[in-house]
N, C-alpha and C positions, 0 to 999 in steps of 0.2 A: 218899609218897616224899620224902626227904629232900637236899637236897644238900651234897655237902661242904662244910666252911670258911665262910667269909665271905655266901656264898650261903646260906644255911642259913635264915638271919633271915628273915621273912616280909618283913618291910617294906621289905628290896632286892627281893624278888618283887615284892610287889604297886610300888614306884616303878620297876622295870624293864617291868611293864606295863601301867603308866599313860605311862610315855612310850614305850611300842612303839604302840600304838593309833592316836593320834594322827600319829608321823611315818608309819604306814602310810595312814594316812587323806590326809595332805598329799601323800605321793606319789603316791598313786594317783588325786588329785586334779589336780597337776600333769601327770602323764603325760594324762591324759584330756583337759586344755584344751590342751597343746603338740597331741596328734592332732587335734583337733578343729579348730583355728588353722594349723598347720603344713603342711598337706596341699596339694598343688600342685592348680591350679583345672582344669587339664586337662593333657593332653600334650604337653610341650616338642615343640616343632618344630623343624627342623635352623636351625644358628645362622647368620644370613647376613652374609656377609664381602663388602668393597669391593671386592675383586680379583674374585671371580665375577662381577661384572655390569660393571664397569669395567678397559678396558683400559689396561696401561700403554704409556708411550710407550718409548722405547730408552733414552732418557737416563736416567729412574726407574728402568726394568731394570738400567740398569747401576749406577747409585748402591745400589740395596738390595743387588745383585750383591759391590759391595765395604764395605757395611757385614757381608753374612754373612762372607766369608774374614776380615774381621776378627776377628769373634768366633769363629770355627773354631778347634779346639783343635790344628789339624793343627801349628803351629812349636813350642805350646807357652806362650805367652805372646802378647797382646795387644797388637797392633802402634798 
């Protein structure tokens, strides 16, 4: 079987798979060593934050207090 046009020629067949072989060989090459390297070593554990084991005092409460209303979209613009 034959194909139309430009394709027709053998020797775009046989150089379209001489370089199909190969990039199939390098991908499946790469996918293989990213799974093999990339895989996490065990199960993430819950991420531990400063506020859980430390408490704040009033005065930090209130400063982080009005760093959030500032950034709050509630006026509309950043005070």
């Amino acid at each position: 079987m034959t194909l139309p046009g430009r394709f027709s020629d053998p020797r775009v067949l046989t150089l379209v798979g001489l370089l199909a072989v190969p990039a199939a060989v390098w991908a499946a090459l790469g996918l293989r060593a990213r799974a093999r390297r990339g895989g996490a070593k065990g199960p993430l554990g819950r991420v531990w934050h400063p506020q859980e084991t430390v408490a704040l005092t009033q005065a930090e409460e209130r400063a982080f207090g009005q760093v959030v209303s500032r950034l709050s979209f509630g006026s509309g613009r950043l005070r």
